[in-house]
C-alpha positions in Angstrom: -107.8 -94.4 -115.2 -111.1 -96.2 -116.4 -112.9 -97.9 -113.4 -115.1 -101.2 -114.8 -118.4 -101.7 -112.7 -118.0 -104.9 -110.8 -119.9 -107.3 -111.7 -122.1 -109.5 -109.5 -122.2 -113.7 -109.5 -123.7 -116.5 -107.8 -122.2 -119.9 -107.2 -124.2 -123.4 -107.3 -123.8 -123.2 -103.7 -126.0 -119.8 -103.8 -123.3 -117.7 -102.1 -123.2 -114.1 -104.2 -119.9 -112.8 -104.6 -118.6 -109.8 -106.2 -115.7 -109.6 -109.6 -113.5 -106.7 -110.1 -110.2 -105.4 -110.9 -107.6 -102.9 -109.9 -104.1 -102.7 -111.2 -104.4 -105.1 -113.2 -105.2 -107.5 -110.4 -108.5 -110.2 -110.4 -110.2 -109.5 -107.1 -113.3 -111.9 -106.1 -115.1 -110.7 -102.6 -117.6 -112.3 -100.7 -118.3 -109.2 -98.3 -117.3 -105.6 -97.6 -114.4 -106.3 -95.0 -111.4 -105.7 -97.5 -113.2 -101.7 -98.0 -114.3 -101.4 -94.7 -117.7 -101.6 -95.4 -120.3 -103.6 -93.3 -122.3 -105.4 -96.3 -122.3 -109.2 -96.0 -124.7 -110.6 -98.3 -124.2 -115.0 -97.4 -125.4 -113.6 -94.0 -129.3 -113.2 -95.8 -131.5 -115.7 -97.2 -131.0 -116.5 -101.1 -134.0 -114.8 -102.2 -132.2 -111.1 -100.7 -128.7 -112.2 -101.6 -128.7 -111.2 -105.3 -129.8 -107.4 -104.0 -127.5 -107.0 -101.4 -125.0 -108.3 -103.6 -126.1 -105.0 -106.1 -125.4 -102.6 -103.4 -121.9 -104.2 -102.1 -120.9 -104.2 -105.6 -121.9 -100.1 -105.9 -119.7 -99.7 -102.4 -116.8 -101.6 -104.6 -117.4 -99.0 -107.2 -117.5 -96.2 -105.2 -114.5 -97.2 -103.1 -112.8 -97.6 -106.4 -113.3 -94.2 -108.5 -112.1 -92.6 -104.9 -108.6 -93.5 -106.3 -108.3 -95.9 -102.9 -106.4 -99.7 -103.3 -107.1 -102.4 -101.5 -103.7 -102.4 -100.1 -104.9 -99.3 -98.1 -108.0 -100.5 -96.8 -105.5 -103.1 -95.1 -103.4 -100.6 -92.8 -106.4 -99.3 -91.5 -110.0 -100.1 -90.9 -110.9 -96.7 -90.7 -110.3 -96.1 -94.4 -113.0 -94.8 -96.7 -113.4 -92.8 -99.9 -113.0 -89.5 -100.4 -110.7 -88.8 -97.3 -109.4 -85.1 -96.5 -105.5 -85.0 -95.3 -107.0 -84.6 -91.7 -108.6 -87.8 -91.8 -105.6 -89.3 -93.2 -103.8 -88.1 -89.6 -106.3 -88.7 -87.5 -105.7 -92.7 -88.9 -102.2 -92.4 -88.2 -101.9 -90.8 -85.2 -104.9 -93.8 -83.6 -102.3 -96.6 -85.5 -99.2 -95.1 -84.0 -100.9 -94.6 -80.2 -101.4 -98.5 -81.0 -97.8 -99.0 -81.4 -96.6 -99.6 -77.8 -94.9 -96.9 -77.5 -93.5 -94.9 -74.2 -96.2 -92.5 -72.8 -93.5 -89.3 -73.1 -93.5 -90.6 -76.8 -97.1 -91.1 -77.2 -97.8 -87.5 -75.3 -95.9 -85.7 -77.8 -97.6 -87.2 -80.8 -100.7 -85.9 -79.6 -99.0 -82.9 -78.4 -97.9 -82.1 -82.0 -100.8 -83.6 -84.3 -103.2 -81.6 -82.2 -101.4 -78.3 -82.9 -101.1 -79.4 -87.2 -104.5 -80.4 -87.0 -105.4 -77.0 -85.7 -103.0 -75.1 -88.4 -104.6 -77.3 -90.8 -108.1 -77.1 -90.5 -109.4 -78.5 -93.8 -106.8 -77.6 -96.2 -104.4 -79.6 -97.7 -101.2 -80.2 -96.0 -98.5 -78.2 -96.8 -94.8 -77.8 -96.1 -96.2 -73.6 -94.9 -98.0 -75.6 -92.2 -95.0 -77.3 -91.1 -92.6 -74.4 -91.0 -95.7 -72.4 -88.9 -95.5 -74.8 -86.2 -92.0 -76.0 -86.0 -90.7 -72.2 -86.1 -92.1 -71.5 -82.4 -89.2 -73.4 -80.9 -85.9 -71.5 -80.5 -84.4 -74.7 -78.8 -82.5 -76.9 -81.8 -83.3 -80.0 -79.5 -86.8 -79.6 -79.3 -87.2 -77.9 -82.6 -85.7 -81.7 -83.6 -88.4 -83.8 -81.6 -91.0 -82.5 -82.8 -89.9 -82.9 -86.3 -89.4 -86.4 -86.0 -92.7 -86.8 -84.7 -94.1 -84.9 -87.6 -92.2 -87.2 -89.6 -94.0 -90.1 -88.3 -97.6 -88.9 -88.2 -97.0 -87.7 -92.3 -95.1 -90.6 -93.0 -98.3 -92.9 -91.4 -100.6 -91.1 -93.2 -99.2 -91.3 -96.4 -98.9 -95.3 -95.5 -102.6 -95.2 -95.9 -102.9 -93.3 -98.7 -102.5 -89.1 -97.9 -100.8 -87.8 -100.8 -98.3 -85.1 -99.5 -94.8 -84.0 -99.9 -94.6 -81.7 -97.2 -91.5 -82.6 -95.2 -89.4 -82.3 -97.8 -86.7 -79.2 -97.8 -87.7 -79.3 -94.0 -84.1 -80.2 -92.0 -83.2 -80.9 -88.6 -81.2 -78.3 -87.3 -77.8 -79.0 -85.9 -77.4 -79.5 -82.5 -74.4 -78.5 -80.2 -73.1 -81.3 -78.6 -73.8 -81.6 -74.8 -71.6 -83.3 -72.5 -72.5 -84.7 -69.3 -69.2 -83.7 -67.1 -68.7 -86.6 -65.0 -67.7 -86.4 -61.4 -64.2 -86.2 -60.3 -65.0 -87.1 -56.4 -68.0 -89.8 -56.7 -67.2 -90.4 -53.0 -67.8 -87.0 -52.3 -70.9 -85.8 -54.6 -72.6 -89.0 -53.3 -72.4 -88.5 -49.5 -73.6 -85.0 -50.0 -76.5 -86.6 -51.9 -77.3 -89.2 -48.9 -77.8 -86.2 -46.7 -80.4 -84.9 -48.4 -82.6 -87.4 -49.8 -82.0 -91.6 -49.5 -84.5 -92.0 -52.8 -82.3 -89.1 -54.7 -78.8 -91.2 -53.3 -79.8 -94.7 -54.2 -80.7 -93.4 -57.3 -77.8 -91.7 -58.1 -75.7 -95.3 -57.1 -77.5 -97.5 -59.6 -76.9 -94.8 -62.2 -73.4 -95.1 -61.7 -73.0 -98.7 -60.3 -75.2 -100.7 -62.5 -74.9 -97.8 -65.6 -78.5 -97.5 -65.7 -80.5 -94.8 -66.9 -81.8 -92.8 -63.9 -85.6 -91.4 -65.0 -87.0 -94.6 -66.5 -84.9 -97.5 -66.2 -83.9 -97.1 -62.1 -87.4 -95.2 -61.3 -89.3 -97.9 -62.5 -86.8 -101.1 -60.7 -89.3 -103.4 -58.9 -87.9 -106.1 -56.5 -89.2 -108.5 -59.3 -86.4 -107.2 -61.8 -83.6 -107.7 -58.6 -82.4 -111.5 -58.5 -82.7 -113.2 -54.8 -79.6 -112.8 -53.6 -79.1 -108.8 -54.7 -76.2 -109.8 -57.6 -77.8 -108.9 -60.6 -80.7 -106.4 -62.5 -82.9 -108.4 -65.0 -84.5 -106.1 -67.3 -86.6 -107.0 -70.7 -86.1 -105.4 -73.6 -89.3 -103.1 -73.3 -88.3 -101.7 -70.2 -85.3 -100.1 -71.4 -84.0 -97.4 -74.1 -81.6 -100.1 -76.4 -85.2 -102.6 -76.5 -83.1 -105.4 -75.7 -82.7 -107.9 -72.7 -79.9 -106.6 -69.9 -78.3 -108.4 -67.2 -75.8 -106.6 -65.2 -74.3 -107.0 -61.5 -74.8 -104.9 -58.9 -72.1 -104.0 -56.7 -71.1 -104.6 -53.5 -71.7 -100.9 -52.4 -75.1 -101.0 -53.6 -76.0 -104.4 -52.3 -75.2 -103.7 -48.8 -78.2 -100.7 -49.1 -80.5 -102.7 -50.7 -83.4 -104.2 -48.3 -85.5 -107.0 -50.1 -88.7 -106.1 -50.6 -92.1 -107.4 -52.1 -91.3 -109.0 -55.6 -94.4 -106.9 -57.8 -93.4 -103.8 -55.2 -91.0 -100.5 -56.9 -88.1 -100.2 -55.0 -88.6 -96.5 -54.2 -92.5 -96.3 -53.9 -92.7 -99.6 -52.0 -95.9 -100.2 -53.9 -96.5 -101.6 -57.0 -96.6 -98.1 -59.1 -93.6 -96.5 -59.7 -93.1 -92.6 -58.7 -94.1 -90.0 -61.3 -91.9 -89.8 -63.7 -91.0 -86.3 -62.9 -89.6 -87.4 -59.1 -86.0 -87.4 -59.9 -85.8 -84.6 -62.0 -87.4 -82.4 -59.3 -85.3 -84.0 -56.6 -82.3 -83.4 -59.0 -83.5 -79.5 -59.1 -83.6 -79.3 -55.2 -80.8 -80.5 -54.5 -78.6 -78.7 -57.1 -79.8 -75.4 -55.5 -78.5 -76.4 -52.3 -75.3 -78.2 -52.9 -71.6 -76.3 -53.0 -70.5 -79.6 -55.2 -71.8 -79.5 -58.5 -69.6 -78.1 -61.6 -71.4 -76.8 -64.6 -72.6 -79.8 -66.5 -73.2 -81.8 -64.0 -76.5 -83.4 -64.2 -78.4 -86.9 -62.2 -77.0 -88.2 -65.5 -73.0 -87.7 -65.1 -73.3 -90.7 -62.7 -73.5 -93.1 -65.7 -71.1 -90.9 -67.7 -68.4 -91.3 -64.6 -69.5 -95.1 -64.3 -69.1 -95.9 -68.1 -65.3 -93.7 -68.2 -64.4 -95.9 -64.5 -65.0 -99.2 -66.7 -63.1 -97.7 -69.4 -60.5 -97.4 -67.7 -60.3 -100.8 -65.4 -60.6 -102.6 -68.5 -59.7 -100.8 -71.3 -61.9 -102.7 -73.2 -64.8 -100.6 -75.4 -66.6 -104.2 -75.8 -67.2 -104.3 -72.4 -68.2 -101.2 -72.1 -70.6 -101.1 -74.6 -72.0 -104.3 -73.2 -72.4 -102.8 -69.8 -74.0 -99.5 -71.2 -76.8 -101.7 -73.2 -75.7 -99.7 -76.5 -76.0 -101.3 -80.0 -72.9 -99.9 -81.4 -69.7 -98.9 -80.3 -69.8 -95.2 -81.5 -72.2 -94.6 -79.2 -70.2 -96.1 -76.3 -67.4 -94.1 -77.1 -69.6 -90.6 -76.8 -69.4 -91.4 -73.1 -64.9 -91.2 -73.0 -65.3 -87.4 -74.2 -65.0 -86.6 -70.3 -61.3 -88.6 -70.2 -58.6 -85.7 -71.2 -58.0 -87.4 -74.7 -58.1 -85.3 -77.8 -59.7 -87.6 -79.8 -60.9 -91.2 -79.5 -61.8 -93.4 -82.4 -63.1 -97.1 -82.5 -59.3 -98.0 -84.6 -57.3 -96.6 -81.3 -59.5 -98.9 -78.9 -57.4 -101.7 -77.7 -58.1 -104.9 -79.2 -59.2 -108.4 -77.0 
């Protein structure tokens, strides 16, 4: 494609500007900004505006015949001519740490683009590198993950202009199905779980009670998130998995534990910071070794699986169930029945309200 030198103008005012075109399309800039570049002529007297206008317009030219669009230089400041696929990551992994994101999410995108970066060196990506790096992991689960998170690092890049089709023929690998066996003696499991750790134990009751999830959404309860008189959990949509607003009531059983503490203060930690986000997993571990209780199966999260079939079956309504899991469909809700001795369970056999 034929690239036309822009051309420079002046106005009556004396501002310079520069003309140009791409795709067809009449572009008129004052300044670098929309190609990243730092050039602002209007910011020098008239007599130097007419030069500096000469050397923005050589940028233009030389951001053009690069093969870059202005819609590019829009995702991403960082954009500039002549870009190798590694600078194309680098860009997406810095946008996608910008996202927001959990700190488990954002540790494995740096995990991962640190390890294709590596492969890479200054080559051009290729569905070879891929396979190399996804090929070290036996496990189908995290064989998946990282996948995905290759997935998003290409699939930013290519947002800002890194052409490469090297996910494709690349598939997930089917994963076996893993059931959390719920508990058939809640009673039981739990007072064995009070003897050995109080944190562990009132953990283990709002998983089940309030159907939380136990290593984010219960680590991380402040007293701020607990209304005044114990009823109910408040929490926003960016504090847990589904990203929307939850309300539920807190039982009886787990009210008469709870002791009122500072509003900004965790619940466990009793200080503002939560405990690491490793604390229930290793208290989980301990106490598994220990205990004569636990079927195969059995994890810190069967206590929402056994709290999700319990409301199942007081109910027998999968609308309120869903509602109380904080899922956005159904389907998912009903992965949690698998542990009541049905054959199969579809959405049509649910009763209707």
């Amino acid at each position: 494609m034929t690239v036309i030198y822009p051309k420079v103008k002046i106005r009556k005012d004396a501002k310079v500007y520069v003309v140009f075109y791409q795709n067809n399309k009449r572009y008129r800039i004052y300044n670098g900004s929309k190609i990243n570049s730092k050039i602002h002529p209007n910011k020098y007297p008239i007599s130097e505006r007419i030069a500096l206008g000469k050397i923005l317009a050589s940028e233009v030219y030389r951001y053009l015949i690069s093969g870059l669009t202005i819609q590019q230089a829009k995702v991403s400041e960082l954009i500039t001519p002549n870009m190798t696929d590694k600078d194309y990551l680098s860009i997406a992994l810095k946008n996608k740490l910008k996202g927001g994101y959990t700190k488990k999410y954002n540790n494995q995108l740096t995990f991962i683009y640190k390890k294709l970066i590596k492969r890479l060196g200054n080559d051009k990506l290729q569905s070879a590198h891929i396979e190399s790096i996804l090929n070290v992991y036996t496990s189908e689960t995290s064989y998946n993950t990282y996948r995905r998170r290759l997935c998003t690092l290409i699939n930013e890049a290519i947002k800002s202009g890194m052409s490469s089709s090297s996910m494709q023929g690349i598939k997930s690998k089917r994963t076996k199905a893993k059931l959390h066996k719920p508990y058939k003696n809640i009673s039981l499991i739990l007072d064995d779980i009070r003897a050995f750790n109080n944190n562990l134990y009132l953990c283990a009751l709002i998983t089940y009670g309030c159907l939380l999830r136990p290593h984010r959404e219960v680590r991380e309860l402040t007293w701020s998130d607990v209304s005044d008189d114990l009823s109910y959990i408040h929490l926003s949509g960016n504090r847990n998995k589904s990203g929307r607003n939850r309300i539920v009531p807190v039982p009886s059983y787990v009210r008469e534990i709870l002791v009122k503490g500072e509003p900004h203060h965790n619940i466990f930690s009793g200080t503002p910071q939560p405990l690491n986000q490793d604390y229930f997993k290793t208290l989980w571990s301990r106490f598994k070794k220990q205990s004569n209780l636990l079927e195969q199966g059995q994890t810190l999260y069967s206590f929402r699986h056994s709290g999700a079939i319990e409301i199942f079956k007081r109910t027998g309504s999968v609308t309120k169930l869903q509602k109380a899991m904080g899922h956005s469909s159904i389907n998912v809700s009903l992965t949690y029945l698998r542990g009541l001795e049905i054959a199969e369970l579809k959405e049509s056999d649910m009763p209707l309200i």
